[in-house]
N, C-alpha and C positions, 0 to 999 in steps of 0.2 A: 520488159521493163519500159514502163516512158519518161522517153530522151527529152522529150521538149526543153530541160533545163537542162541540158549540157551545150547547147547553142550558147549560153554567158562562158564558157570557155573561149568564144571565140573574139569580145569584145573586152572581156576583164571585169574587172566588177566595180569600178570608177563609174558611175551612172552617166546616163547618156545626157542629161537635164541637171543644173543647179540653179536653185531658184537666191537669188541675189537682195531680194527685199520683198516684203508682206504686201498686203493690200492695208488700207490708212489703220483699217479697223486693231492692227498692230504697231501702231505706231508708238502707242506704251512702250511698248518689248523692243521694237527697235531701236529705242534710244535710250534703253537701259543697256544693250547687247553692244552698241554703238559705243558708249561710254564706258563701258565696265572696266576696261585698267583705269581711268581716275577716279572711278567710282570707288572699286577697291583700294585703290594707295591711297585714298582722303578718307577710308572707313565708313561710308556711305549706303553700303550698299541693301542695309535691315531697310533704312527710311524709304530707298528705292524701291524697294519689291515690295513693300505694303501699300504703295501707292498706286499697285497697279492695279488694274480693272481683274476682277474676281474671277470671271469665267469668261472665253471666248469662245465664238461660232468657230468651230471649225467644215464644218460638214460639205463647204464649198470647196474646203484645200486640195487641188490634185497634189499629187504623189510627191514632187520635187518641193512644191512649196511644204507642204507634212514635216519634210526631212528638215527643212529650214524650221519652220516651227520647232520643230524637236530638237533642232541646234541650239535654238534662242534660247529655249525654255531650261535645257540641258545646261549652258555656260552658266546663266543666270541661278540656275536652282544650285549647283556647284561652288559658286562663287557667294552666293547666301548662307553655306552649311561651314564651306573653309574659309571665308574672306574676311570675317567678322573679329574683333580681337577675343571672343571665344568658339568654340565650335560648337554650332546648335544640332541639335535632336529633332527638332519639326521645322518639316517644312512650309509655309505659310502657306492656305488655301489659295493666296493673290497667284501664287503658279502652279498648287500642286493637283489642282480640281483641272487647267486647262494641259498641263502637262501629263495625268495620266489619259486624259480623252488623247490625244495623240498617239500616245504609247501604246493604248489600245488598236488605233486604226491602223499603225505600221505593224506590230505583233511584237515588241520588243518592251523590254519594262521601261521605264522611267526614270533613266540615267542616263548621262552621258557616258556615248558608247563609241565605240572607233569611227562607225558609222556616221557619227556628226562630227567626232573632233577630227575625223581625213578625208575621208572620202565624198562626203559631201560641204565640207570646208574652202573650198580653194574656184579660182578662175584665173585663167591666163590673163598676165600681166599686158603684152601685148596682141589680141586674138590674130594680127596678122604673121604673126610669127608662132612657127613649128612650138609644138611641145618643147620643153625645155626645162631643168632644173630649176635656173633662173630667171623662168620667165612665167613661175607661179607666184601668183598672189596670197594668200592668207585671208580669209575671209573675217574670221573672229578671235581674238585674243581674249585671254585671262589678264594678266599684266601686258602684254606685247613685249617687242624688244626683237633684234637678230634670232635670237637661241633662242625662244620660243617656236617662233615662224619655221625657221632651218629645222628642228626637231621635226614638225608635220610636213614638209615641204619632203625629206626624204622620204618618211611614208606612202605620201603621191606621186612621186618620180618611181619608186621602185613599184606601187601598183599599175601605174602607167606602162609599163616594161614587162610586169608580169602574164600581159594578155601577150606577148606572142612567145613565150615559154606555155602558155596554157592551151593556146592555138596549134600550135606545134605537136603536144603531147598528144593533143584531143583527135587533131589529125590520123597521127601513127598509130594511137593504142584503140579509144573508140570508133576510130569511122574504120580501122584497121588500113590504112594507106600504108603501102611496104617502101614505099619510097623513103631510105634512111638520112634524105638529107634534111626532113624534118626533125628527126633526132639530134642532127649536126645543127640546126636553128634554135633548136631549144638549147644545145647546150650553149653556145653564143651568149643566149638572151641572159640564160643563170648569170654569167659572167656578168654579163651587165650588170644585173642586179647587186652583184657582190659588190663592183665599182663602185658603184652608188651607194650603199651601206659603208663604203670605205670612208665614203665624205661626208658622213656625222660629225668628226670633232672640229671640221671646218669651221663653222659656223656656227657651233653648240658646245659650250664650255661645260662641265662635270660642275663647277659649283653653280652655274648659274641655272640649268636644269634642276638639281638637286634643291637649290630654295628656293627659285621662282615658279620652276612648270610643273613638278612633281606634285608639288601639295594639292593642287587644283582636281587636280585627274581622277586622287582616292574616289573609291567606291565607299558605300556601311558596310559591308559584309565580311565576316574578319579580318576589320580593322579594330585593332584597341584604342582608337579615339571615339567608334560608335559600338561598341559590345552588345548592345541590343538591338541596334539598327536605327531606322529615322522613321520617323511618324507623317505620313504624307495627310495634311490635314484636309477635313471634309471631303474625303474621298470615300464614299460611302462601299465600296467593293473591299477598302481594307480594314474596314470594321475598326478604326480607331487604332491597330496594333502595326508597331514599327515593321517596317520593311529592311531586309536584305540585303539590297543588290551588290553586285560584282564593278569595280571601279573600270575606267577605260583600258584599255590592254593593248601592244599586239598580238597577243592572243584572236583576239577578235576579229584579225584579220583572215578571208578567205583562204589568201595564197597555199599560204605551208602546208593546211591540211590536204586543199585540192592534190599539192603534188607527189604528197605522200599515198594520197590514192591511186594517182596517175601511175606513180613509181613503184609502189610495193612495198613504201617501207611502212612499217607497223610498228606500235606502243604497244606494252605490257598494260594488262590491267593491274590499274593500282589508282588508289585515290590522284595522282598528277595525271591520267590519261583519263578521269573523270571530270577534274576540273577542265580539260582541254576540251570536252566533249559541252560543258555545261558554259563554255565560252559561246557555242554556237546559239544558245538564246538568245545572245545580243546582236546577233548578227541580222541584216536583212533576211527577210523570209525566204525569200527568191535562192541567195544565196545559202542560207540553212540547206536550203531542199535539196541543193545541186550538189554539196559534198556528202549530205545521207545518201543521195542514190550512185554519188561516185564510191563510196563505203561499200556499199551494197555491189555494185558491177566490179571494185576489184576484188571481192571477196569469191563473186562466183566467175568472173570473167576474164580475171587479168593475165592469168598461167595462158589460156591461149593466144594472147598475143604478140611472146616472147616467139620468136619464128628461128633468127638467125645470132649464129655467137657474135658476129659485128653489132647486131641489135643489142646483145647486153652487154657488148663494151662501152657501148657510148651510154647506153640507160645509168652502168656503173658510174661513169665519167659525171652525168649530170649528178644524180644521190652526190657523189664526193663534192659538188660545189653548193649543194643544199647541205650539205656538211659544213661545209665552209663559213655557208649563213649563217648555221644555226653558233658555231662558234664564235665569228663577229659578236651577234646577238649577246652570245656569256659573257663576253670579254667587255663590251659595252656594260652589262649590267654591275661587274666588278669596278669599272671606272667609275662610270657613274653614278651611281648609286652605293654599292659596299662601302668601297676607299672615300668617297664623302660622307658616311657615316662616321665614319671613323672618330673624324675630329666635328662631328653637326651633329646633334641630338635633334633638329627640327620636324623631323618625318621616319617613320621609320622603316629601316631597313631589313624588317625579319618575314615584311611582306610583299610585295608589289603592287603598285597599283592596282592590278584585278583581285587582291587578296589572297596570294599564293605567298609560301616563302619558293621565290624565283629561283634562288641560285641554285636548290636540289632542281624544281623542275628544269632548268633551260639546261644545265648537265647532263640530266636523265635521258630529253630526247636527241640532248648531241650523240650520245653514246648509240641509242640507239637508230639512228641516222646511217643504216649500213642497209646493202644491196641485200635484196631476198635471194639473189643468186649464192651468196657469199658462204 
């Protein structure tokens, strides 16, 4: 099989490059992107996007700048369909002709995806100081505000952390290194990551999440505010007929899957293990490719790498703290989302932002979140 993508285990999937501002020729977008919380809270935001220039050159954008475009174009197209005091169905050709030309050059559709709203969102607040929780920036906001920011802010500290749980794994089981204190590094790092997910409600209140950042994020694709989908105008590839897509997620992020490959744990088939699978469309291409062939090698390759019972005590040990996460995760989406439904009808609660009802699936894979030893 070739390896060539199993090397992003060793770095994480936080890109190496974030491009921080366009060249003039987007100077449109960036001070729609620039503006957009008072755009939105003043109702502005139809007038805006019709005023902008119809189609751009993209053909010049290397790779980080793409992802920026695709940011811009992503908050703004988002913030045009949810921001308005009704929810439209078409998207206006002013972004929707330069924003599937991008979507086309990255390979991912034309939505905002985890991809722009974290992972390529952020820069160190101070670059002369280490990584740090608090010493990321935020690049783009929907409204802004603390809970905003803090929501994406843990996304990129725990993917920050995830590349030496991923290094570690890739060490032991791929390169097969018997050396078990890289099992004892990964489990470290889990821990880490747990900590980090623990400092969610720091700095992210359950209702301010639930009416400021949630509503932004929906995807069309069963959502019952878009039952048919959005109509991406003048984009002659969709023939006129509404689009689909899947709303932001963590879902969409690399991590979990990778280390359920790594690890051996397995999903049932059933439609919640297909949506999980049809998450990886929105992913980077790079990234797609590197959990299909880790799929692929623990299917045919992971039984021999299990050598020693010390080896699957501490393999067991890590599974139980990605246990850990995934139950955070549940327990998070009961706070914030369920029990603010309760008394808020503003968004609803029977889907998630990627268009799933969450609470069967994030239960389904806690459960199954258990050691293949077991």
């Amino acid at each position: 099989m070739d390896r060539l993508n199993f090397s992003i285990l060793e770095i994480g999937f936080l890109p190496n490059k974030i491009s921080t501002l366009l060249s003039n020729e987007f100077d449109d977008v960036e001070h729609i992107a620039k503006n957009l919380p008072k755009i939105l809270a003043n109702n502005q935001i139809k007038d805006e996007v019709l005023n902008l220039e119809t189609e751009k050159d993209i053909s010049n954008l290397s790779i980080d700048e793409l992802e920026r475009a695709m940011l811009l174009y992503s908050y703004i197209g988002h913030g045009y369909i949810w921001g308005g005091t009704s929810i439209e169905k078409v998207i206006p050709k002013n972004i929707s002709k330069t924003w599937y030309k991008i979507s086309q050059k990255l390979d991912r559709p034309p939505i905002l995806s985890y991809a722009s709203y974290a992972l390529n969102n952020w820069k160190l607040q101070d670059v002369n100081k280490p990584f740090d929780l608090e010493n990321i920036r935020i690049l783009q906001n929907f409204l802004g505000g603390m809970d905003e920011d803090w929501f994406i802010m843990i996304h990129i500290a725990i993917e920050h952390e995830a590349k030496e749980i991923l290094n570690n794994l890739k060490t032991y089981y791929l390169d097969q290194n018997e050396d078990q204190s890289y099992l004892e590094n990964a489990l470290v790092s889990i821990k880490k990551i747990n900590q980090i997910m623990n400092r969610m409600p720091e700095k992210c209140d359950p209702f301010i999440y639930y009416n400021r950042v949630r509503p932004y994020i929906f995807g069309w694709k069963n959502n019952p505010a878009t039952p048919n989908g959005v109509i991406y105008e003048d984009v002659e590839e969709y023939g006129g007929n509404p689009q689909l897509f899947r709303g932001e997620t963590g879902a969409q992020s690399s991590i979990v899957p990778a280390l359920d490959a790594l690890l051996g744990v397995t999903h049932s088939n059933d439609p919640l293990k297909e949506y999980l699978d049809e998450m990886r469309l929105y992913m980077p291409k790079e990234h797609r490719n590197l959990l299909n062939d880790l799929d692929q090698w623990s299917e045919n390759n992971r039984h021999k790498s299990i050598r020693e019972d010390s080896s699957v005590v501490l393999s067991d040990e890590i599974i139980k703290e990605v246990h850990a996460f995934r139950n955070k995760h549940l327990e998070y989406a009961r706070i914030y989302i369920y029990e603010q439904s309760l008394s808020n009808q503003n968004n609803s609660n029977v889907v998630g932002t990627g268009g799933t009802p969450f609470m069967k699936y994030l239960d389904k894979h806690l459960q199954e979140t258990v050691s293949s030893n077991d």
